[in-house]
VEXTI-587182 format. One record per residue (C-alpha): x, y, z. Coordinates in steps of 0.05 Angstrom, whole numbers, plus 32768, in hexadecimal, padded with zeros to 4 digits. Example, Ala and Ser with C-alpha at 12.3 -4.5 7.8 and 13.67 -1.06 7.14 Angstrom:
% VEXTI-587182
SITE      x      y      z
SITE   80F6   7FA6   809C
SITE   8111   7FEB   808F
//
This chain:
% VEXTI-587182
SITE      x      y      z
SITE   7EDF   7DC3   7D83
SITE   7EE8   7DE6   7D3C
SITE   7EB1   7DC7   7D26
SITE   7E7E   7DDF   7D59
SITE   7EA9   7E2E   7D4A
SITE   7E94   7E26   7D0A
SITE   7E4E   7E1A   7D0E
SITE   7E4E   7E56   7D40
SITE   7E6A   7E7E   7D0E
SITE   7EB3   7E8E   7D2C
SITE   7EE8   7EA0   7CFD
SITE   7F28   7E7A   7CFC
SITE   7F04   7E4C   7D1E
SITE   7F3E   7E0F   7D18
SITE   7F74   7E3C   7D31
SITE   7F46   7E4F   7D72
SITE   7F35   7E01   7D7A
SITE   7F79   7DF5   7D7D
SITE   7F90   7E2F   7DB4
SITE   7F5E   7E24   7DE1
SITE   7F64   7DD1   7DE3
SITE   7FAA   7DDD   7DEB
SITE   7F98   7E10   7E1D
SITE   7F73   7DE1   7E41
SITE   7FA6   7D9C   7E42
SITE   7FDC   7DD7   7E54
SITE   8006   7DC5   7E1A
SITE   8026   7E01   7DE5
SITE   7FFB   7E04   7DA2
SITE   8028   7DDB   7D7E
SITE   802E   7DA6   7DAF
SITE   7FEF   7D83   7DB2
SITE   7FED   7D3F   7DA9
SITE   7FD7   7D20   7D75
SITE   7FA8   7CDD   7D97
SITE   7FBA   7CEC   7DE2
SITE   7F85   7CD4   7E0F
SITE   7F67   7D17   7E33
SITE   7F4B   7D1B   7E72
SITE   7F08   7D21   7E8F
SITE   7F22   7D61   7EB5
SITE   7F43   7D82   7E6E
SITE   7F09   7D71   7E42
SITE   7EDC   7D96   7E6F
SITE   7F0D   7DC9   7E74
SITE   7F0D   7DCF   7E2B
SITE   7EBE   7DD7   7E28
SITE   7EBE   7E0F   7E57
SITE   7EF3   7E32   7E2C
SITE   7ECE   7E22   7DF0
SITE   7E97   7E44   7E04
SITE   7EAC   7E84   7E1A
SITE   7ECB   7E85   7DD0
SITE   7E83   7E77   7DB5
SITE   7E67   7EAA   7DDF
SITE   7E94   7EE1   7DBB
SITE   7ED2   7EDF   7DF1
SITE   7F1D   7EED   7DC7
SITE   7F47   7EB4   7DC4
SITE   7F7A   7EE1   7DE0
SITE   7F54   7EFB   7E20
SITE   7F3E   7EAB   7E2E
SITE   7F85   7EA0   7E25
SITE   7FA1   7EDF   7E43
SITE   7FD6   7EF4   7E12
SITE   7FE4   7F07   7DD2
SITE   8018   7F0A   7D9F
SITE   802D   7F53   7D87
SITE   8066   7F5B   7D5A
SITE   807E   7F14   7D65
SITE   8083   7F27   7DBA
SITE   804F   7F00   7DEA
SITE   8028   7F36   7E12
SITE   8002   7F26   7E4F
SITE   7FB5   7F48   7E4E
SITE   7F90   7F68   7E86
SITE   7F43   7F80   7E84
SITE   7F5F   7FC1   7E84
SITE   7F89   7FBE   7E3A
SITE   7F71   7FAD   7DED
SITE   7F85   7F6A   7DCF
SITE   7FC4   7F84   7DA4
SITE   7FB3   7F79   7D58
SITE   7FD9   7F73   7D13
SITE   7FC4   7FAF   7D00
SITE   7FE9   7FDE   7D33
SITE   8025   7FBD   7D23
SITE   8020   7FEE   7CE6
SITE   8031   802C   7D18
SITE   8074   8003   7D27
SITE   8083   7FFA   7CD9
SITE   8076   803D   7CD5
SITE   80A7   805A   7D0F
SITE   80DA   802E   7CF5
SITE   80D7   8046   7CB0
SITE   80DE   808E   7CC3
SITE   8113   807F   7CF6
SITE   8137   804C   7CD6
SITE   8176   8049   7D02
SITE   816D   8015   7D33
SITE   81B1   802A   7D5D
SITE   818F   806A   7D6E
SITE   8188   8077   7DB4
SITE   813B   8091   7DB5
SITE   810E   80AD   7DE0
SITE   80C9   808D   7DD1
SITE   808E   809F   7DF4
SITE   8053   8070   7DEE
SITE   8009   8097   7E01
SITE   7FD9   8069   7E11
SITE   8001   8022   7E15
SITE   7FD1   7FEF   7E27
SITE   7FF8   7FB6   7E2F
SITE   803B   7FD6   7E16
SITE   8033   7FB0   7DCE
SITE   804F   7FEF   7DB0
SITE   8080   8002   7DDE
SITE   809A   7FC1   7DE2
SITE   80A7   7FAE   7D98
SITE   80C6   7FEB   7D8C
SITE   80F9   7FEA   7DC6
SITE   810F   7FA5   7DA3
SITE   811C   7FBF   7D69
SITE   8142   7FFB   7D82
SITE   816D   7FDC   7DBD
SITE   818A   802B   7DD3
SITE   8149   8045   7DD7
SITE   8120   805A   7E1D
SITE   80DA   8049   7E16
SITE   80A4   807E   7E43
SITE   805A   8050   7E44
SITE   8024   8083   7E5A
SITE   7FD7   8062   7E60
SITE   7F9F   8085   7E8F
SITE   7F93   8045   7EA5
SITE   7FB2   802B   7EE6
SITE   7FA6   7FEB   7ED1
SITE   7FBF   7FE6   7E85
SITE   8000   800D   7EA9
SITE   8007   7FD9   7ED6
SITE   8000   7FA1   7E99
SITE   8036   7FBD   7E6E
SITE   805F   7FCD   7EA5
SITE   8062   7F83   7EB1
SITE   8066   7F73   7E60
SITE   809C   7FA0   7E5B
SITE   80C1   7F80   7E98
SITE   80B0   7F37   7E7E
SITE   80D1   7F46   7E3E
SITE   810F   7F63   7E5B
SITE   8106   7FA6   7E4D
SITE   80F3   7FC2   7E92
SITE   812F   7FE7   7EA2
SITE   812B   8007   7E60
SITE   80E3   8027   7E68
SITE   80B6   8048   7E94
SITE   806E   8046   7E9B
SITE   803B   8076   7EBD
SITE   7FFA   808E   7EC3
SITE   7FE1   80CB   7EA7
SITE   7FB7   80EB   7E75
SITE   7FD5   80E1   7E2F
SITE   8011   8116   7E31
SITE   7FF7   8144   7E60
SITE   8025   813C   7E9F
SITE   8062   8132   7E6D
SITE   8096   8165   7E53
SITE   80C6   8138   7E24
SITE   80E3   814A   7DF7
SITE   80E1   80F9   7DCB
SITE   80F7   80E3   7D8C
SITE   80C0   80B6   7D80
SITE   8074   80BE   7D99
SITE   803F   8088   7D8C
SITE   8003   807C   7DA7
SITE   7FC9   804C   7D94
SITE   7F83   8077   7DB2
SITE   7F47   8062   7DB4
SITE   7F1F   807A   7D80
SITE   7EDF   805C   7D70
SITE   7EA4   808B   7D6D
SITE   7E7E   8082   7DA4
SITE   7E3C   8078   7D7E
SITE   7E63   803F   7D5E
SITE   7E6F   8020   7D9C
SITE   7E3A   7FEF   7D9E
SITE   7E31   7FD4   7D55
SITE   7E84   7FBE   7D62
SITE   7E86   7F72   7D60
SITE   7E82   7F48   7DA3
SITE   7EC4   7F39   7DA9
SITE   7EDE   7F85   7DAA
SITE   7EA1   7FA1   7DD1
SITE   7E98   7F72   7E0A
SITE   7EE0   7F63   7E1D
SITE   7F0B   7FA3   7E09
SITE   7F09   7FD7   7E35
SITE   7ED8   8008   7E21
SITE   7F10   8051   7E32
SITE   7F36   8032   7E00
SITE   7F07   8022   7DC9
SITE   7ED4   805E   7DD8
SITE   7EF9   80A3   7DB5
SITE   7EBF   80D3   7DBF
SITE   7E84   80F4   7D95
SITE   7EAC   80EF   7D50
SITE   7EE8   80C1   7D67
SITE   7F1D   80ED   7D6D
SITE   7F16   8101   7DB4
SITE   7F5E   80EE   7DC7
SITE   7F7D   8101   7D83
SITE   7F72   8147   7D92
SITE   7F90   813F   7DD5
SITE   7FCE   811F   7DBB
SITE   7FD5   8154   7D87
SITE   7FCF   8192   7DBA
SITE   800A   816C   7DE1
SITE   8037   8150   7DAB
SITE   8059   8191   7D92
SITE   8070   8194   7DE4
SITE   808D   814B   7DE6
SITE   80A5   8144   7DAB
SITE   80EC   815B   7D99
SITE   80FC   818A   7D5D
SITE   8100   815B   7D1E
SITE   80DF   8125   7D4C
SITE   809C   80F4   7D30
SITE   805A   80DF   7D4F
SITE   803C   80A1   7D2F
SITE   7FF1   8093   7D3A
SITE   7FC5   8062   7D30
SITE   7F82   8078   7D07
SITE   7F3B   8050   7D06
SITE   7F1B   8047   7CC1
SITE   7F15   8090   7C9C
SITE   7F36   80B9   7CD1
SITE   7F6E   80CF   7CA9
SITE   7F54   810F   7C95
SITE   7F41   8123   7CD4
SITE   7F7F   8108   7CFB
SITE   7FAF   8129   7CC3
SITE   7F8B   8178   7CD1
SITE   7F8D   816F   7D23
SITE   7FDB   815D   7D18
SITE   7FDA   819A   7CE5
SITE   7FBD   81C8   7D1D
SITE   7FF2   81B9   7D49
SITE   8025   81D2   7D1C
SITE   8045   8187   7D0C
SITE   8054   8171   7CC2
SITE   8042   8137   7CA1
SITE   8073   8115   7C7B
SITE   8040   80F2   7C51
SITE   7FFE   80C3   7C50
SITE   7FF6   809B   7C84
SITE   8011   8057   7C81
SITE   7FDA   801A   7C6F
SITE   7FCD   7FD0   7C96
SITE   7FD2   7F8B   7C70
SITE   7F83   7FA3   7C65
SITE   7F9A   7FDE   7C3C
SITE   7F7D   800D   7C73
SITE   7FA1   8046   7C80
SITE   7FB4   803D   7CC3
SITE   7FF2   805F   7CDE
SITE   7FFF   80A7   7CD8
SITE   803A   80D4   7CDB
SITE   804B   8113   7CFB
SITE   8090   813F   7D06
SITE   809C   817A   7D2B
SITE   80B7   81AD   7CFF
//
């Protein structure tokens, strides 16, 4: 199976050739064997799963989960594929709110799967967790992360437009939008633009369609001295930094980069 990845041209092909065969005999990752005898009925199994990965499918949507933050989170149609690089807005809340006893409010606009939400509710066991996502659908998946992982009774999520039906006040807003111009939309790789869902990939003209909404709402939900934590696309720290400006919020410095060196999470506080 790797081989035939590799000739297509997948990346990290071994690691995919291993998921999916394991996938297939219905065994963990780790827990194939090593000269097993498979069956007729697994090894064709395997080729149909192989080539939905050649075609461009995610591992993760042929498998239907992902790991976030070292948590297992189930996918729907409806939510992104959770990557490494968000887990840079969790870094970032932790670092400016460094005292895990606290008993937060956090307020997650536009959830997805509840990848954010999720990982930092972990690492602050006091805190209530708010998951906002204008789809039904992506509600309805990290509602059912959030309860999987134990930490339904300690969140709520809903449907709504960004903040726009909320009052707070929070400690803590984050929010992952979608902002891809939508120009760009189409010259995204195969993976991203014919399996995520295209309201959370698609941010408008310039790509910061939702940023401006968030920033009109956040000096309303946050609480005085409170922080908003965003994720930015490629070069959209300028542009996120004078919205959040705007709005009357300071920034406590430059946003915080990915293991790419990307500057990926930035910071706000209501005066």
């Amino acid at each position: 199976m790797a081989d035939r990845l590799r000739a297509a041209g997948v990346p990290g092909a071994d690691l995919d050739a291993r998921l999916l065969f394991a996938f297939a005999l219905g065994l963990p990752a780790n827990g194939l064997p090593g000269d097993a005898i498979v069956a007729e009925s697994e090894a064709a199994s395997a080729e149909a799963l192989l080539a939905r990965r050649m075609a461009g499918e995610p591992v993760a949507r042929i498998l239907g989960e992902k790991e976030f933050w070292s948590l297992p989170f189930s996918l729907a149609p409806e939510t992104l594929v959770p990557r490494p690089d968000t887990e840079t807005v969790v870094e970032e809340a932790l670092h400016l709110l460094p005292d895990r006893a606290a008993p937060l409010r956090i307020l997650d606009l536009g959830t997805g799967s509840g990848a954010i939400l999720a990982a930092l509710l972990v690492e602050y066991p006091h805190a209530f967790g708010v998951g906002v996502d204008r789809s039904e659908g992506a509600a309805r998946a990290a509602r059912d992360n959030l309860a999987r992982l134990g930490l339904g009774t300690r969140s709520l999520v809903a449907t709504g437009d960004w903040g726009s039906a909320l009052s707070g006040p929070f400690d803590l807003v984050v929010s992952n939008p979608p902002y891809i111009p939508s120009s760009h939309i189409a010259a995204l790789d195969v993976d991203v633009r014919a399996h995520d869902p295209l309201a959370a990939l698609d941010g408008g003209a310039d790509g910061l369609d939702a940023y401006a909404a968030i920033a009109r709402a956040l000096p309303s939900l946050l609480a005085p001295g409170a922080v908003a934590v965003l994720e930015l696309g490629i070069g959209q720290e300028a542009a996120v930094a004078d919205l959040l400006r705007m709005a009357g919020l300071q920034l406590p410095g430059p946003a915080r980069r990915d293991l790419g060196g990307i500057a990926r999470a930035l910071s706000a506080r209501r005066p």
